[in-house]
ChimeraX commands (.cxc) that place a marker at each C-alpha (Angstrom):
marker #1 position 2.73,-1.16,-22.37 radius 0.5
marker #1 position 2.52,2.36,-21.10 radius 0.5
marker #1 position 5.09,3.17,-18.41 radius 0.5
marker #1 position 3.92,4.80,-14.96 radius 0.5
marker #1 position 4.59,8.78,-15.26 radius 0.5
marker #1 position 5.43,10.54,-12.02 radius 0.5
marker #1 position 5.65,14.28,-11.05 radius 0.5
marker #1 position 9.29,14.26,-9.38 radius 0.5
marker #1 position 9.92,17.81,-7.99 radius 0.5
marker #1 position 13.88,17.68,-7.68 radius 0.5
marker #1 position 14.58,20.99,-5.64 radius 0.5
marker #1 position 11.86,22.57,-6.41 radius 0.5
marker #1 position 11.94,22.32,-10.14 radius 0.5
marker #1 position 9.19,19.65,-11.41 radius 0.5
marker #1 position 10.16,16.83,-13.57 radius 0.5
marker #1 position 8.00,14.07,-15.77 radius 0.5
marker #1 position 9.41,10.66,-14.67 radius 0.5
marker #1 position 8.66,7.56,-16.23 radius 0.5
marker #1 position 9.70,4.43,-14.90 radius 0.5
marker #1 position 9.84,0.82,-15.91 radius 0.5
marker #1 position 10.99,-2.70,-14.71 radius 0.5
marker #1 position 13.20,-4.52,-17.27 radius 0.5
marker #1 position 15.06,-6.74,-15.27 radius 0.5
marker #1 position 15.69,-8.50,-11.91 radius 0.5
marker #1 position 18.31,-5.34,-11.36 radius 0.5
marker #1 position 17.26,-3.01,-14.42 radius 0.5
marker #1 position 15.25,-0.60,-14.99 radius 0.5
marker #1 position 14.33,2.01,-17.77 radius 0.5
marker #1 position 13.85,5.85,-16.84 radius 0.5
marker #1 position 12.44,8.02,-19.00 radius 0.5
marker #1 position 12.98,11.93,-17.60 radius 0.5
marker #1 position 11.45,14.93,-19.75 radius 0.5
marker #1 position 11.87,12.98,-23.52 radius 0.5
marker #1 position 15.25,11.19,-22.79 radius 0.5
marker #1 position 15.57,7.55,-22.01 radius 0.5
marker #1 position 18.25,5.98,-19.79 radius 0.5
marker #1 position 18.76,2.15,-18.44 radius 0.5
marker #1 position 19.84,1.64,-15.48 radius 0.5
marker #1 position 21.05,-1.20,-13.30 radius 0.5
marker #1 position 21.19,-1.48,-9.35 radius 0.5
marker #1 position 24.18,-4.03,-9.49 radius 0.5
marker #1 position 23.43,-4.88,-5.70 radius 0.5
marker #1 position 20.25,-5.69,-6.44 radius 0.5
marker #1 position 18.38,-3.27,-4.21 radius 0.5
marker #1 position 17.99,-0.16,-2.83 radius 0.5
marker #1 position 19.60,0.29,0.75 radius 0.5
marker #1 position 18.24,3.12,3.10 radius 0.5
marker #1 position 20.64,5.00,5.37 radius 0.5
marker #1 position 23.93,3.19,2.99 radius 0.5
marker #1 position 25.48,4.19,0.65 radius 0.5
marker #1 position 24.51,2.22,-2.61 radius 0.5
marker #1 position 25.92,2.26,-6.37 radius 0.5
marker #1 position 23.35,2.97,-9.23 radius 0.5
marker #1 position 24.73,2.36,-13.07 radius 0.5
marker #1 position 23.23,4.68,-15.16 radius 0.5
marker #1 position 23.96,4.36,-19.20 radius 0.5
marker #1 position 26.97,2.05,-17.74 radius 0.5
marker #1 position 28.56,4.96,-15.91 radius 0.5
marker #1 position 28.29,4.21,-11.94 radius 0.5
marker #1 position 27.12,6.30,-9.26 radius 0.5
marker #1 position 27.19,6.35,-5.79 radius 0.5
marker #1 position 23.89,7.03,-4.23 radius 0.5
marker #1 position 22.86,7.62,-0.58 radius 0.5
marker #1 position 18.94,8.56,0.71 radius 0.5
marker #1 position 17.95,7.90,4.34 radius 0.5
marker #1 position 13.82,7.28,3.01 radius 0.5
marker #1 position 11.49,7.85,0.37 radius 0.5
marker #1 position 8.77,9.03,1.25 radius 0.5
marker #1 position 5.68,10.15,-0.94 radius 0.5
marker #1 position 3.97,12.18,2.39 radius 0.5
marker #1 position 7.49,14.46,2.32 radius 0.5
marker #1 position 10.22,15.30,1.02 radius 0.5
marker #1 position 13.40,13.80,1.26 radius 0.5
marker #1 position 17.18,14.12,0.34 radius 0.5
marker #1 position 18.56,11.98,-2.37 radius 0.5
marker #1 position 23.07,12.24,-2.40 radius 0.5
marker #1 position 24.22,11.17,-5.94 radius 0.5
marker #1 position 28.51,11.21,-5.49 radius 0.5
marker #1 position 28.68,14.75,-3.91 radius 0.5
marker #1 position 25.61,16.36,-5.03 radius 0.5
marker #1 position 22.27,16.76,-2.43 radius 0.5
marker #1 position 19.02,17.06,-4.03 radius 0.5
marker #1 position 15.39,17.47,-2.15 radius 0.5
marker #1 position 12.84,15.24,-3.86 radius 0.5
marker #1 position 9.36,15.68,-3.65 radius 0.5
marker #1 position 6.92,12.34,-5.29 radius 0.5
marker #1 position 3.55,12.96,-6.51 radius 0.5
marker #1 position 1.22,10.54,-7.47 radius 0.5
marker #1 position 1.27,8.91,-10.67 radius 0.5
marker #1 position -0.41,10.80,-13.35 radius 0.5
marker #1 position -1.15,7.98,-14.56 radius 0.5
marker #1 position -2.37,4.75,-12.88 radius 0.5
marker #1 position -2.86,1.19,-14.18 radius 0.5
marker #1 position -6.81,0.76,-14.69 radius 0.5
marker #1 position -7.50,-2.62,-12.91 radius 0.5
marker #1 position -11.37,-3.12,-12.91 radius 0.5
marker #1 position -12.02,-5.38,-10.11 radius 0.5
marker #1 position -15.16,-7.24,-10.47 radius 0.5
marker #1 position -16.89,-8.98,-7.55 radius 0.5
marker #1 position -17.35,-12.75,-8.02 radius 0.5
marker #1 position -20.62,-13.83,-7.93 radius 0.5
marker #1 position -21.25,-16.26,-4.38 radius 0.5
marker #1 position -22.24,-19.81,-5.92 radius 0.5
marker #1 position -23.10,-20.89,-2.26 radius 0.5
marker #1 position -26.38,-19.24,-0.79 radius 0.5
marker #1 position -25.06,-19.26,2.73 radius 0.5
marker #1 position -21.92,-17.47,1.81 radius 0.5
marker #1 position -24.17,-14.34,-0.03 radius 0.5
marker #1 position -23.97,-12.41,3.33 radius 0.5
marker #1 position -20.42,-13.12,3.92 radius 0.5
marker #1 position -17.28,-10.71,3.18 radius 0.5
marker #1 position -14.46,-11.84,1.28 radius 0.5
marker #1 position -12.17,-13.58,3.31 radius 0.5
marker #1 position -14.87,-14.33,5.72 radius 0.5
marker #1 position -14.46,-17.53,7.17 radius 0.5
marker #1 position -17.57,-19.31,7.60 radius 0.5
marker #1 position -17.58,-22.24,10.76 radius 0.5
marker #1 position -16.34,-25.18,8.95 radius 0.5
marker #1 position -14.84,-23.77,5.94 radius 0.5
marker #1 position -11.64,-25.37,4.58 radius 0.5
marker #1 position -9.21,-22.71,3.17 radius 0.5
marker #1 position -6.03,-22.71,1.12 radius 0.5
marker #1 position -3.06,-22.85,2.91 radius 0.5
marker #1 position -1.43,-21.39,0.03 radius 0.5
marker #1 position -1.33,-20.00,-3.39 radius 0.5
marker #1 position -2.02,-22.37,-6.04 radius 0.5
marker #1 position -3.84,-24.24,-8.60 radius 0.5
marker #1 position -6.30,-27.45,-7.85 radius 0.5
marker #1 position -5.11,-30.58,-9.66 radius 0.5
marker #1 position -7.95,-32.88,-8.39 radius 0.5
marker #1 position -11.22,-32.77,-6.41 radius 0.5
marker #1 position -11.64,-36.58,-4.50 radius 0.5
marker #1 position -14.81,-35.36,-2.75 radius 0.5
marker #1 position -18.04,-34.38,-3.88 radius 0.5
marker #1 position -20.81,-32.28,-2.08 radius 0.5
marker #1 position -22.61,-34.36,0.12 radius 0.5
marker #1 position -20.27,-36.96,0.66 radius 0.5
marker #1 position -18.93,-37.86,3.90 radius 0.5
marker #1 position -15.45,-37.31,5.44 radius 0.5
marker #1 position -13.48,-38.56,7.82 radius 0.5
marker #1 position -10.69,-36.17,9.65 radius 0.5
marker #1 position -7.08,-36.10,7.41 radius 0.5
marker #1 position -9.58,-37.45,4.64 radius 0.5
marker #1 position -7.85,-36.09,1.28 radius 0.5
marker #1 position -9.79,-33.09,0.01 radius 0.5
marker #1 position -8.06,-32.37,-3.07 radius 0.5
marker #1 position -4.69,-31.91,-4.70 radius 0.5
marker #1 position -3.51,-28.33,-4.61 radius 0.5
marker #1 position -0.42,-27.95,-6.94 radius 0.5
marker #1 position 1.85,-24.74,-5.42 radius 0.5
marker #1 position 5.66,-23.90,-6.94 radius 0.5
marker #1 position 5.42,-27.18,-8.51 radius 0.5
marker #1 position 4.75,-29.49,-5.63 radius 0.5
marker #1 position 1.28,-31.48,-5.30 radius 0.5
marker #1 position -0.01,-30.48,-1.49 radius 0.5
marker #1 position -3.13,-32.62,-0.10 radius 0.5
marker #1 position -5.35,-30.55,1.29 radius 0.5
marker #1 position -7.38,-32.54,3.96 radius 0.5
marker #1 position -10.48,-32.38,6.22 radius 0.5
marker #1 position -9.42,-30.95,9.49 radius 0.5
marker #1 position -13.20,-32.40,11.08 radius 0.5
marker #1 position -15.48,-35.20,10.27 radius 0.5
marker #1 position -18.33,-34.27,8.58 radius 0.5
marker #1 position -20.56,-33.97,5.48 radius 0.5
marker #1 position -19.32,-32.11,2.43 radius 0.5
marker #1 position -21.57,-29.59,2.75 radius 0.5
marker #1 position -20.37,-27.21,-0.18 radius 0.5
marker #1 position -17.84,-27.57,-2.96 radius 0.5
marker #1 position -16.63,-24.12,-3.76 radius 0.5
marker #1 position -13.60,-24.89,-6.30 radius 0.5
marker #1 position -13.36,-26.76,-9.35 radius 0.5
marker #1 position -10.65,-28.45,-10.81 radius 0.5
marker #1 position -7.49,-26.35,-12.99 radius 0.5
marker #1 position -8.94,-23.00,-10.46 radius 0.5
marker #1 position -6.37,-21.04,-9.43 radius 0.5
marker #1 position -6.80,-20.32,-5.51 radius 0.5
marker #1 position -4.92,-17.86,-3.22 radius 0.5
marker #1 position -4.28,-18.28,0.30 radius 0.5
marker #1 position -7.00,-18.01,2.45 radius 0.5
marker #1 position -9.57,-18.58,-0.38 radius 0.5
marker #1 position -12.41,-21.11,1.08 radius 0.5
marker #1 position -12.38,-24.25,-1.06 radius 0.5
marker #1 position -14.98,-26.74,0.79 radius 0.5
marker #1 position -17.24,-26.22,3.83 radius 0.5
marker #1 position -17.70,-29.23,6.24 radius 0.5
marker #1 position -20.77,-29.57,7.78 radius 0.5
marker link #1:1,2 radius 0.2
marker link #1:2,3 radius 0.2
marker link #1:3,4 radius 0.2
marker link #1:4,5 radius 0.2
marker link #1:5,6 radius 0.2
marker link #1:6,7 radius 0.2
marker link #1:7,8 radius 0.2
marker link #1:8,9 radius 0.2
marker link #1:9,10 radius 0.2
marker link #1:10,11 radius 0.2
marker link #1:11,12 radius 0.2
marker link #1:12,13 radius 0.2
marker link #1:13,14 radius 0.2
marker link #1:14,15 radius 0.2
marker link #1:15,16 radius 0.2
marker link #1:16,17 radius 0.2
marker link #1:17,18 radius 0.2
marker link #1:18,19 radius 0.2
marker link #1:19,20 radius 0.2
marker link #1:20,21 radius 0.2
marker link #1:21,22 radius 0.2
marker link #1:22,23 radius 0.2
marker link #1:23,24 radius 0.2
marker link #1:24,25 radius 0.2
marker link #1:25,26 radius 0.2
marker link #1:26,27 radius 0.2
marker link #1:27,28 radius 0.2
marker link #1:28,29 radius 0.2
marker link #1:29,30 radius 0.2
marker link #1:30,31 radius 0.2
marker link #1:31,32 radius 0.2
marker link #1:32,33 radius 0.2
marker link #1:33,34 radius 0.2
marker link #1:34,35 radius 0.2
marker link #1:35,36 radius 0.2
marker link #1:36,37 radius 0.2
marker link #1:37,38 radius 0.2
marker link #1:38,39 radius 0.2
marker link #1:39,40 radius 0.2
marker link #1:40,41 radius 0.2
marker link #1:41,42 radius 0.2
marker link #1:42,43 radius 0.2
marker link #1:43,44 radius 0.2
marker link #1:44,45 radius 0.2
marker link #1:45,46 radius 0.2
marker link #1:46,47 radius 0.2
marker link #1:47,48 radius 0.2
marker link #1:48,49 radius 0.2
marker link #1:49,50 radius 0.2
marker link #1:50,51 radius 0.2
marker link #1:51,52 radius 0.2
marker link #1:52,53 radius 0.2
marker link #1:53,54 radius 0.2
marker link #1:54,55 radius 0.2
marker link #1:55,56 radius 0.2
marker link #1:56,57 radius 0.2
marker link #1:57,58 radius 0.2
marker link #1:58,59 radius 0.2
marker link #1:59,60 radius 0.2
marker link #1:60,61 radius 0.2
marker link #1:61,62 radius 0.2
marker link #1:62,63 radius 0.2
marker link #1:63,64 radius 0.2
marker link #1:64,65 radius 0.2
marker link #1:65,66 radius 0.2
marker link #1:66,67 radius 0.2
marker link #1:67,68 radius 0.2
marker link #1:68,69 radius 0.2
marker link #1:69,70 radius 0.2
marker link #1:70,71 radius 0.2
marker link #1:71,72 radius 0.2
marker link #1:72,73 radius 0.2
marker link #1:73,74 radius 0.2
marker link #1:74,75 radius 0.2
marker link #1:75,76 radius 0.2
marker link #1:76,77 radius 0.2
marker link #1:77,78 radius 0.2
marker link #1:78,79 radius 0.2
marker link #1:79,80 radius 0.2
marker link #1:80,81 radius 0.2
marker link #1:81,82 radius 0.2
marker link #1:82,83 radius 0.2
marker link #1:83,84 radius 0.2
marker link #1:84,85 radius 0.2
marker link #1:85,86 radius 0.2
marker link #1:86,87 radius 0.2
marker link #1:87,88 radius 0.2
marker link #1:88,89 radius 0.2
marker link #1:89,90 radius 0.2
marker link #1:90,91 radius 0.2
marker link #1:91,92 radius 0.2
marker link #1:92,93 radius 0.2
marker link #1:93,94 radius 0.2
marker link #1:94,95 radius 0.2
marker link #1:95,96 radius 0.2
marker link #1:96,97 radius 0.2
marker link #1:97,98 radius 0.2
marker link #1:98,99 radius 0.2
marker link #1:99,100 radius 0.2
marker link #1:100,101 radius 0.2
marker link #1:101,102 radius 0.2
marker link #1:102,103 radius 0.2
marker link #1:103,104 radius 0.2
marker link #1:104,105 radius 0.2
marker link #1:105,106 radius 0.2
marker link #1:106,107 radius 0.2
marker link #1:107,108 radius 0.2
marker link #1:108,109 radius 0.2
marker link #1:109,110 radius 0.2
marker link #1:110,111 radius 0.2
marker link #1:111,112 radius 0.2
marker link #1:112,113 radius 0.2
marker link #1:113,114 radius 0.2
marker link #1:114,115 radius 0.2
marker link #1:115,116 radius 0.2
marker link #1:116,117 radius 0.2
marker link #1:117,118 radius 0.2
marker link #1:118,119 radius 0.2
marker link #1:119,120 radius 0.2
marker link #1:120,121 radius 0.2
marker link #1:121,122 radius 0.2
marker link #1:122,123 radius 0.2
marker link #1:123,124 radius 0.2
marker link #1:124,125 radius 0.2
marker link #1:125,126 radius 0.2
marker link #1:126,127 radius 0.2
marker link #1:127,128 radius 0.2
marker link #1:128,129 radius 0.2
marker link #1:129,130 radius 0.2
marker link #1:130,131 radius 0.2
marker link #1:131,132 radius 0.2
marker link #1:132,133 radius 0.2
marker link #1:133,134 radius 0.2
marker link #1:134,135 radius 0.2
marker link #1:135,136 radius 0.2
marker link #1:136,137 radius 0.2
marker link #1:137,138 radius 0.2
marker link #1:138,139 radius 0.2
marker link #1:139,140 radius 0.2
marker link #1:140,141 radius 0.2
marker link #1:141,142 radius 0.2
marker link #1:142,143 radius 0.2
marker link #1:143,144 radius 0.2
marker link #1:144,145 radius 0.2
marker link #1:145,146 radius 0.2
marker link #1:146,147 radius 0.2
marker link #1:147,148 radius 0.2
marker link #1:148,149 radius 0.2
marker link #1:149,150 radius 0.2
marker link #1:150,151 radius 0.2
marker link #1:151,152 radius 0.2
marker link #1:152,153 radius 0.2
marker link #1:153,154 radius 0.2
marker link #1:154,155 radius 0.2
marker link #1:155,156 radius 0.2
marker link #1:156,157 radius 0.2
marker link #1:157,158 radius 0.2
marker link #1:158,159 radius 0.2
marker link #1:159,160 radius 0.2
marker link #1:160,161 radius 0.2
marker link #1:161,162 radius 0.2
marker link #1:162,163 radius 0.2
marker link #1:163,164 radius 0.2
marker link #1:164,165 radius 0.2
marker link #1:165,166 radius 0.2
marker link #1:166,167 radius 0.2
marker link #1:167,168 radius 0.2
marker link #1:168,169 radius 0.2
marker link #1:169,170 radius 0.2
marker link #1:170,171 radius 0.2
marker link #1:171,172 radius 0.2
marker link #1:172,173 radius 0.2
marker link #1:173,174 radius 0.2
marker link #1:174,175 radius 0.2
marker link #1:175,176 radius 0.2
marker link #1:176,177 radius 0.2
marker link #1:177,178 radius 0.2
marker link #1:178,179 radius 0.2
marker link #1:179,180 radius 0.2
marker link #1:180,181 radius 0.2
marker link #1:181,182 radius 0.2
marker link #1:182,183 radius 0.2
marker link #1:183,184 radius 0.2
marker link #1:184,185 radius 0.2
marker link #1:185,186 radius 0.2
view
């Protein structure tokens, strides 16, 4: 997997960064053809502190107030000050994002995340264990939808109105994201 390169300008002088997650704490830096892993042992960055940064197992106390990509800012590394100046990646991750095809006529018009009157949306991020209605079929309020498996916990997702299931918009083993319309209750 290629690694996200950055134009760093460290007081003035530009620099080829290239940075990649390894860990929960780690991270590998790649700076004009040499490699280095490094570790926040805190486990984050904290602005306006003081913070330690392991680099090739040799720590470092590191201070910066903001990073900013609009302006440059200060970075303190033990008793060193340098200004740092981001630009852009030169190179970005190419995610092609296709537009799903509407399966329901009256939802062609719509933008996404439009709720339509009487959809039923998911309250969370998850996958769909089990459809109990079908389209058509009539509901009674708190009437059990389907089974919407999030962080390994079945959720029922129920009819908020009575009504006819006007439009079945998921199908079982989908993964859904909050907010994504499921069914629409006529």
């Amino acid at each position: 997997m290629k690694m996200p390169t950055y134009e760093v300008f460290i007081n003035g002088k530009p620099i080829i960064v290239e940075i990649a997650k390894t860990g929960e704490k780690t991270f590998t830096a790649k700076l004009e053809e040499k490699t280095f892993n490094a570790e926040f042992p805190e486990g984050k960055v904290k602005f306006g502190k003081s913070f330690q940064l392991k680099v090739n197992d040799k720590a470092y106390a590191v201070a910066l107030d903001e990073v900013s990509r609009a302006k440059p800012f200060t970075v303190k590394v033990e008793e060193a000050s340098f200004k740092v100046e981001l630009k852009a990646p030169a190179w970005k991750p190419v995610l092609t994002v296709m537009e799903q095809p509407r399966l329901v006529p009256a939802l062609k018009g719509a933008k996404p995340k439009q709720i339509i009157s009487g959809t039923v949306t998911a309250p969370m991020t998850g996958k769909i264990l089990v459809i109990k209605v079908k389209r058509g079929e009539q509901v009674k309020t708190g009437q059990v939808l389907c089974i919407l498996e999030a962080m390994k916990m079945e959720n029922e997702i129920t009819a908020p109105t009575a009504g006819t299931i006007r439009e079945v918009l998921v199908s079982e083993g989908a993964s859904v994201n909050e907010g994504d319309p499921l069914f629409v209750i006529a």
